[in-house]
C-alpha positions in Angstrom: -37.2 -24.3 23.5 -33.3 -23.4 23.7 -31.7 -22.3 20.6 -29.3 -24.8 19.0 -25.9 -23.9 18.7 -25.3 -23.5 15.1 -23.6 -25.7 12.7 -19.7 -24.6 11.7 -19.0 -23.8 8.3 -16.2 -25.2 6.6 -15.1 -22.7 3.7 -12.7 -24.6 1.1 -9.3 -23.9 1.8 -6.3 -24.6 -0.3 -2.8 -24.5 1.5 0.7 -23.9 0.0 3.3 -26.1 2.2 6.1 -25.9 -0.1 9.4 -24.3 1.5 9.4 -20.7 1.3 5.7 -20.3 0.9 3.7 -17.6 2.7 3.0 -18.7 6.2 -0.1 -21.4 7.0 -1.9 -18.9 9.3 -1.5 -16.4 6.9 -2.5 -18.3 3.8 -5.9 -19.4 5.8 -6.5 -15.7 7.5 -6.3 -14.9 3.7 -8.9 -17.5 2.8 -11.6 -16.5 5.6 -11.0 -13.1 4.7 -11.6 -14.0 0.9 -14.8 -15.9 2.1 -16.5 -12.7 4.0 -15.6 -10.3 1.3 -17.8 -12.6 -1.4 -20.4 -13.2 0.8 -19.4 -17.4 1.2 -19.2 -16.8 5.1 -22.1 -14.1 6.5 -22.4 -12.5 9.3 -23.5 -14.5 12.3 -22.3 -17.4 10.9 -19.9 -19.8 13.1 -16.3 -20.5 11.8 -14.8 -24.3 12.5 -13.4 -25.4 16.1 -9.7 -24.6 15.7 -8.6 -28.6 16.1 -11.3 -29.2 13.8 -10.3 -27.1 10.9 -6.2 -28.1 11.2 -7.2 -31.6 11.4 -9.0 -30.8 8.3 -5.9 -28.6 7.0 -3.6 -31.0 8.2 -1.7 -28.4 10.4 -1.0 -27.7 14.0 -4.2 -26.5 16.0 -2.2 -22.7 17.1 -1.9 -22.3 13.8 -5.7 -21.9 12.9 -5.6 -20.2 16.3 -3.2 -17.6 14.9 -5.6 -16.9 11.8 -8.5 -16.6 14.0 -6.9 -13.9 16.3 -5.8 -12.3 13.0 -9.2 -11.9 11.9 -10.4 -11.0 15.5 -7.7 -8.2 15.5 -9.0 -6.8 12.1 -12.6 -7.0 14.2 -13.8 -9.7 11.4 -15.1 -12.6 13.9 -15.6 -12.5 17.6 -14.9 -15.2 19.9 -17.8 -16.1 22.4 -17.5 -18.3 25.6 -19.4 -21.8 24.2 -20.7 -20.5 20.7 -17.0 -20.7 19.3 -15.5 -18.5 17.3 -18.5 -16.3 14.5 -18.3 -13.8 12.3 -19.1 -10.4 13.8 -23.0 -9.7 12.7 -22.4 -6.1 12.4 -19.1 -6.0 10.9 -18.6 -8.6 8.2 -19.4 -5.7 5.7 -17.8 -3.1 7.7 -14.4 -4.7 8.1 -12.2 -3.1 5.6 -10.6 -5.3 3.1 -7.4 -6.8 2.9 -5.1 -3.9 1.1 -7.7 -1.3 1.1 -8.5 1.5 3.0 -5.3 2.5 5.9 -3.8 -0.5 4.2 -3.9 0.3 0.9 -1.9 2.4 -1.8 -3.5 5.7 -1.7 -1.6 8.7 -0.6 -4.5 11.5 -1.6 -8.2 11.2 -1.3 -10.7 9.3 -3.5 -13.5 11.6 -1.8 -14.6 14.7 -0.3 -12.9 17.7 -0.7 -10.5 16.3 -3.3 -9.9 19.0 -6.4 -10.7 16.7 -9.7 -10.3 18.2 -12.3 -13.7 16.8 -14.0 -14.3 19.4 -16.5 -10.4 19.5 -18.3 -11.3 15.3 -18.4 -14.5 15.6 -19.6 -13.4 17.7 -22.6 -10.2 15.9 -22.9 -12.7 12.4 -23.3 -15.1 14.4 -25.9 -12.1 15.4 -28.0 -10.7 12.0 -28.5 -13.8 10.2 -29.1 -14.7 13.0 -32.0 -11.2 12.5 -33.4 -10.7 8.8 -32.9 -14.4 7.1 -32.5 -14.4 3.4 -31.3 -10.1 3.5 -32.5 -9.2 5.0 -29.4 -10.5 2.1 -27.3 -8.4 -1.2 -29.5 -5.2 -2.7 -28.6 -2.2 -0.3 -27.9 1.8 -1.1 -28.0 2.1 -3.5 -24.8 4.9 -0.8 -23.9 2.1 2.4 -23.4 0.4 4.7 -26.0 3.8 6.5 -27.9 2.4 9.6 -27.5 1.4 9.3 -24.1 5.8 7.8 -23.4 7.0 10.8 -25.0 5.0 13.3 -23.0 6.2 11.2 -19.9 9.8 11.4 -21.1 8.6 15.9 -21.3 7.5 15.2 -17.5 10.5 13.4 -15.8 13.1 15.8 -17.7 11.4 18.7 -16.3 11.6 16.9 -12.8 15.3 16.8 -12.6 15.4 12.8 -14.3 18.3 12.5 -16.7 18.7 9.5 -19.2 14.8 9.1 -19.9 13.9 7.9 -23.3 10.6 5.6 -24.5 12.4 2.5 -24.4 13.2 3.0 -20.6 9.2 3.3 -19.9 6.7 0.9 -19.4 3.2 1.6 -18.9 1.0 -0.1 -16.3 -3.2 -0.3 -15.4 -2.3 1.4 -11.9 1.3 1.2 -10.1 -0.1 -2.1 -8.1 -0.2 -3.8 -11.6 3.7 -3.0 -12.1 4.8 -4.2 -8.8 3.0 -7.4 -10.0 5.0 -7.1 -12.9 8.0 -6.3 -11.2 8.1 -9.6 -8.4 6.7 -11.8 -10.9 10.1 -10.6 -13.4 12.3 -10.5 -11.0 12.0 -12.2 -8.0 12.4 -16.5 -8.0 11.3 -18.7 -5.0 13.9 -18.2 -2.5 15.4 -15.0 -3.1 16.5 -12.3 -1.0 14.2 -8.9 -0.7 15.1 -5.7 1.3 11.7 -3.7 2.4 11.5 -0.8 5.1 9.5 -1.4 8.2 6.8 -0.6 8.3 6.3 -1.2 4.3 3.2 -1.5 2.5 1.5 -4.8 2.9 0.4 -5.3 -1.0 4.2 -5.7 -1.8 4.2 -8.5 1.2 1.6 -10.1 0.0 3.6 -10.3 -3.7 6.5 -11.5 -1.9 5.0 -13.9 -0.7 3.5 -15.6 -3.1 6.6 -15.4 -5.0 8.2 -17.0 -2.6 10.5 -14.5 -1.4 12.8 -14.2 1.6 12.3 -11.0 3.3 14.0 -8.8 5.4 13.1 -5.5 7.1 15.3 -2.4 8.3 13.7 -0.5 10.0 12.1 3.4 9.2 12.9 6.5 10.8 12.0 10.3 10.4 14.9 10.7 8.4 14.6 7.0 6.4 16.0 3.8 7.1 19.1 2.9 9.6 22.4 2.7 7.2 24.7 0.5 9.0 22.1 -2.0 9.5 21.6 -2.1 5.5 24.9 -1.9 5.0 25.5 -4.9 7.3 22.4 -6.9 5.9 23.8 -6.3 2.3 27.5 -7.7 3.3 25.8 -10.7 4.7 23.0 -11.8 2.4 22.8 -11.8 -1.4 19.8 -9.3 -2.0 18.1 -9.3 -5.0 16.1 -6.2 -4.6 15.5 -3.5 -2.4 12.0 -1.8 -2.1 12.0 1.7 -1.0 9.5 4.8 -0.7 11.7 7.4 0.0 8.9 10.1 -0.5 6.2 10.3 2.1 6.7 6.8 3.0 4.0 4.5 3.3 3.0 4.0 6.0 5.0 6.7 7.9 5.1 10.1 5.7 9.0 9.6 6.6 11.4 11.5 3.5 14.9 10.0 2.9 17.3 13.2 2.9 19.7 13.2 0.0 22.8 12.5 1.7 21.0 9.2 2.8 19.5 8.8 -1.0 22.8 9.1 -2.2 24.2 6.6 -0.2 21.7 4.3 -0.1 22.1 4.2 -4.4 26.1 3.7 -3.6 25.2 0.5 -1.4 23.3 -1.2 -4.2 25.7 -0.5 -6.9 28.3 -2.2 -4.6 26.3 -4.8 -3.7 24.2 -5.7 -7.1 20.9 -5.1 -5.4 18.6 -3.8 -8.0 16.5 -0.9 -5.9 12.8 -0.2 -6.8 11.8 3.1 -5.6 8.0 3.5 -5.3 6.4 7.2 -5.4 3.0 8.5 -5.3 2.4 11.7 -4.6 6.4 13.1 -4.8 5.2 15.9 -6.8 3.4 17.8 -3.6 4.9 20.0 -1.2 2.5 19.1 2.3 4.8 21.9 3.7 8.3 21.3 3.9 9.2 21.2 0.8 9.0 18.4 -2.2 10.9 15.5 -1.3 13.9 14.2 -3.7 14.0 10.5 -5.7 16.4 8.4 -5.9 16.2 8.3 -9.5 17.2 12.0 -9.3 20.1 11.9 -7.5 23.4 12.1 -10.0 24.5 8.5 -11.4 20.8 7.5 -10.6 20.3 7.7 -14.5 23.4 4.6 -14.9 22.0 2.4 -12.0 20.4 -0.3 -11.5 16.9 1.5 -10.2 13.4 0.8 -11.1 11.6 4.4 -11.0 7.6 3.2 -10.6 4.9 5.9 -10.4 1.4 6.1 -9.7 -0.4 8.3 -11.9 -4.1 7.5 -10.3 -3.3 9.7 -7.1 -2.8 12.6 -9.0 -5.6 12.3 -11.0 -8.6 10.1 -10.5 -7.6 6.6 -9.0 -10.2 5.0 -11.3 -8.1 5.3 -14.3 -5.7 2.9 -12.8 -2.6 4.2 -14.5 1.4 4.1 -13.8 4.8 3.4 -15.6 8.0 2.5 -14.2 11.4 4.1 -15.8 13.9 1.0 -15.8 17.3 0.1 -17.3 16.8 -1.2 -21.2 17.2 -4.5 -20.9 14.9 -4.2 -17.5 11.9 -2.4 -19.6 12.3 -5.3 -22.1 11.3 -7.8 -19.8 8.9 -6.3 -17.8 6.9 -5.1 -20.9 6.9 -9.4 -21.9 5.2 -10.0 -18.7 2.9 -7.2 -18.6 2.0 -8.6 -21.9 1.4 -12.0 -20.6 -0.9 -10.2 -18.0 -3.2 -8.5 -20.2 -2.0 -7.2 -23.1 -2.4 -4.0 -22.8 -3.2 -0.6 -20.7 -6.3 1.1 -21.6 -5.4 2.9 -24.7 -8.5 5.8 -23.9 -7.4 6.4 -20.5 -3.8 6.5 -22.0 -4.8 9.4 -24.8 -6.6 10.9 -21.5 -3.4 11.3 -20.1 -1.2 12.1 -22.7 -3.8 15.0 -23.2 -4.2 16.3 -20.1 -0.3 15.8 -18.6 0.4 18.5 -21.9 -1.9 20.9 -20.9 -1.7 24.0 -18.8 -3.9 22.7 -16.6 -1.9 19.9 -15.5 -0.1 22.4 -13.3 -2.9 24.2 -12.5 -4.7 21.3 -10.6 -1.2 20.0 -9.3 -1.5 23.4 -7.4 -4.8 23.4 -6.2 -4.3 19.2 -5.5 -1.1 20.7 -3.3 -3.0 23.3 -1.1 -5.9 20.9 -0.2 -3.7 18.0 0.5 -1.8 21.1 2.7 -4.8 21.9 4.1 -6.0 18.4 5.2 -2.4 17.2 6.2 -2.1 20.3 8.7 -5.8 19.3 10.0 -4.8 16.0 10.9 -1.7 16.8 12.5 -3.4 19.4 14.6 -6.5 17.3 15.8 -4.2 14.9 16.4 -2.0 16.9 18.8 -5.2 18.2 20.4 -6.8 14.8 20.9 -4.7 11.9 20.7 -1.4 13.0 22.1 -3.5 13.6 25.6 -5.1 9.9 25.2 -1.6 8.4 25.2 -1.0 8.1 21.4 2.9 8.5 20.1 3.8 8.8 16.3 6.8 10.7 14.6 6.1 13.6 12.9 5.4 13.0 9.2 6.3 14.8 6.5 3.6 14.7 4.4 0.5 12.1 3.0 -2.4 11.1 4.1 -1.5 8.6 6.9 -0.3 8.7 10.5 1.6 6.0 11.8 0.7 6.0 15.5 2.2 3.8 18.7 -0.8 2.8 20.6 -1.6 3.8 24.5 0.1 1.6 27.5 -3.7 0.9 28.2 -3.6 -1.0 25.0 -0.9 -3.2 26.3 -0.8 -6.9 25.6 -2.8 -9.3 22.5 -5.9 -8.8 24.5 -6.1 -5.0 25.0 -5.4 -4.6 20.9 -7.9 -7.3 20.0 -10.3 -5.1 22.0 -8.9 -2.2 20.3 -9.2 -3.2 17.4 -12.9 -4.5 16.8 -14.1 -1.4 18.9 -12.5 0.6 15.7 -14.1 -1.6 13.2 -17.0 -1.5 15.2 -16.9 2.3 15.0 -16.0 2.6 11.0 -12.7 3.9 11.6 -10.1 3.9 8.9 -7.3 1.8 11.1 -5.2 -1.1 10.2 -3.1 -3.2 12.8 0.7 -2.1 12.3 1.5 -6.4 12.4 -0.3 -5.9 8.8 2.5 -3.6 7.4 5.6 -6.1 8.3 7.1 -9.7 8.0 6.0 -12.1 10.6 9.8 -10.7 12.2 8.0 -7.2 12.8 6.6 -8.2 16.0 7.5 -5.1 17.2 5.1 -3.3 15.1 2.4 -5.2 17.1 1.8 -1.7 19.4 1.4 0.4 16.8 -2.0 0.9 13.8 -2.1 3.1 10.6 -4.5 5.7 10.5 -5.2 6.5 6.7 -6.8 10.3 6.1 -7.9 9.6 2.8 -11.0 10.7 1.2 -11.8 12.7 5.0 -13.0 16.6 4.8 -11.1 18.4 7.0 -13.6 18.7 9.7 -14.1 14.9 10.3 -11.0 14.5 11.7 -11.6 16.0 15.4 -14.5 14.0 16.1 -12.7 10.0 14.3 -9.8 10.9 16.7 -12.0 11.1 19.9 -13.9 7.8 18.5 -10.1 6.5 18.1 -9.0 7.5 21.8 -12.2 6.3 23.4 -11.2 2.5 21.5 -8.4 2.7 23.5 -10.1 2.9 26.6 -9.1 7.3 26.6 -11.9 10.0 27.3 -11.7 12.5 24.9 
């Protein structure tokens, strides 16, 4: 008895068409993806006829079209000549999320090979719960522990940061948590926003559901092109611009301080509030540490939002950040953190405090800078020795865990990277599509993927690049 074709299913989807909203195929990409990470859609399982689903959505057929080949890219479904369109049976869970893995924030490893410093925590934990008992776990200031902004203050100072008090500091669960802050205080539906290209795709996401208007300039080696911001800046009134001027994200590009320096003289002229994101500035990966905006002279009088990730350096479990901002800046972004949740964990807080005054703190910096050395140099290298010959292209990075590669010829054309793509997922390899990391106005970006290093031992990375080169059709 032949096997009947089986039954679509029809996820509830919810679409934003008000002006400025993030784009219909993106919204229901979004949606599916939403559906196969709770377990609503499962493998197998057949997703809704394209005209079928817009007719539904009340939207033109291409654009469900667009989502599917979206999801197909990110080797999520699989279309098959008269089955339709189903979600891949042995990748639904393999898949990575949306923002996670080459995607996501991390610059250093959540895994093997990474140098916690486990025994300083543990102690650090024992001796605030004998001295504080169930205290250290209640409400804090909505601002950060005052302890813990005063040894923060000690750490920026001895960075080269001038102007830091308290009051300019606001303490955040993770740095994601205070770009959420920072859009929803900041940016109003129909607003201007600067990013890099490629950028990292959480902070699209938030633009997007603000309601943002974005524009890109693109990312070299030595940071973004000038004249092209200068030119976007005389033409359009920007209300931020969001930078990574230290091992950029996705390319490991550092902004020299000539270009710092006038990039902070553009804003001032312009009114363009700048928001300089940094993870893992503090490491040398062999070329020296990279400078800040926020420490370049007059920084300390601008309009710049400083925002740090803590979690990198530490443990990213303990979710912990703070962004240095004007006064009058802090003040609002500590009301809507507050709205958000109150307050940071006031034990991981006291961890901090502890542990960012200790000795050790530099200690493990140093051992945290040779391994991250260790595995950005064996990256480079087994990159070199097995990619370069397949056809891959990427400029050098300076440092973190990612590689921003430009795909073979062979992988030409929507088709070859579809292919490409779900024969990586199929494989487990930590690669994103490099459309992920830019407005829809980055097609260009469509030839290129992210390769994200972290939590890899230094041996795997010979044999994922040969996996990577065969996916694109290469023999090594």
């Amino acid at each position: 008895m032949p096997n009947k074709r089986k039954k679509a299913h029809f996820v509830p989807i919810q679409l934003d068409k008000t002006p400025g909203a993030a784009s219909l195929n993106g919204q229901i990409a979004g949606a599916l993806r939403e559906a196969l990470g709770d377990g609503r859609l499962r493998p197998g399982e057949r997703l809704p006829p394209a005209r079928a689903l817009a007719a539904r959505l009340g939207v033109n057929p291409v654009t469900v079209v667009t989502a599917y080949r979206h999801l197909a890219a990110e080797g999520r479904v699989e279309s098959r000549p008269g089955r339709g369109t189903l979600v891949c049976p042995q990748l639904a869970r393999a898949a990575l999320p949306a923002g996670a893995g080459a995607g996501g924030r991390s610059q250093a490893p959540s895994g093997a090979g990474q140098p916690f410093p486990m025994d300083r925590l543990r102690r650090i934990m024992d001796q605030i719960l004998t001295a504080e008992g169930a205290a250290a776990f209640g409400y804090d200031d909505p601002a950060g522990y005052p302890p813990l902004l005063e040894t923060l203050r000690g750490y920026l100072v001895a960075r080269g940061f001038a102007g830091v008090t308290p009051e300019r500091l606001v303490i955040f669960s993770g740095a994601q948590q205070g770009l959420s802050v920072i859009t929803q205080a900041l940016v109003r539906r129909g607003d201007w926003v600067l990013v890099e290209r490629p950028t990292y795709p959480g902070f699209l996401r938030l633009l997007q559901r603000a309601g943002a208007q974005v524009e890109a300039v693109d990312v070299g080696p030595d940071g973004p092109d000038l004249r092209t911001c200068e030119r976007l800046f005389r033409t359009r009134p920007f209300r931020l611009f969001y930078a990574m001027p230290a091992y950029q994200n996705p390319t490991g590009a550092c902004y020299p301080r000539p270009a710092l320096r006038r990039l902070l003289a553009l804003c001032a002229r312009h009114g363009v509030t700048l928001v300089e994101d940094d993870t893992v500035a503090d490491l040398d990966f062999g070329s020296g540490r990279p400078a800040c905006f926020r420490q370049q002279p007059g920084a300390a009088s601008a309009d710049v939002l400083y925002l740090k990730s803590l979690s990198q350096l530490l443990l990213p479990g303990l979710r912990l950040g703070f962004c240095l901002a004007p006064p009058a800046t802090a003040g609002v972004l500590r009301q809507v953190k507050q709205e958000a949740d109150l307050s940071t964990s006031g034990f991981f807080q006291r961890v901090l405090h502890l542990f960012l005054g200790e000795d050790g703190f530099a200690e493990h910096l140093r051992e945290l800078e040779r391994a991250e050395r260790r595995r950005f140099r064996a990256m480079l290298e087994a990159a070199r020795a097995v990619l370069a010959p397949a056809g891959f292209r990427w400029a050098e990075p300076r440092g973190g865990v990612r590689l921003w590669l430009r795909l073979p010829e062979a992988v030409a054309g929507a088709a070859g990277q579809e292919r490409f793509f779900v024969a990586c997922a199929r494989a487990g390899l930590p690669v994103r599509p490099g459309a992920e990391f830019a407005t829809e106005g980055g097609v260009m970006l469509a030839g290129c993927c992210c390769f994200n290093g972290a939590g890899l031992t230094v041996a795997a990375f010979p044999a994922l690049f040969r996996d990577l080169a065969h996916a694109a059709g290469g023999r090594n």
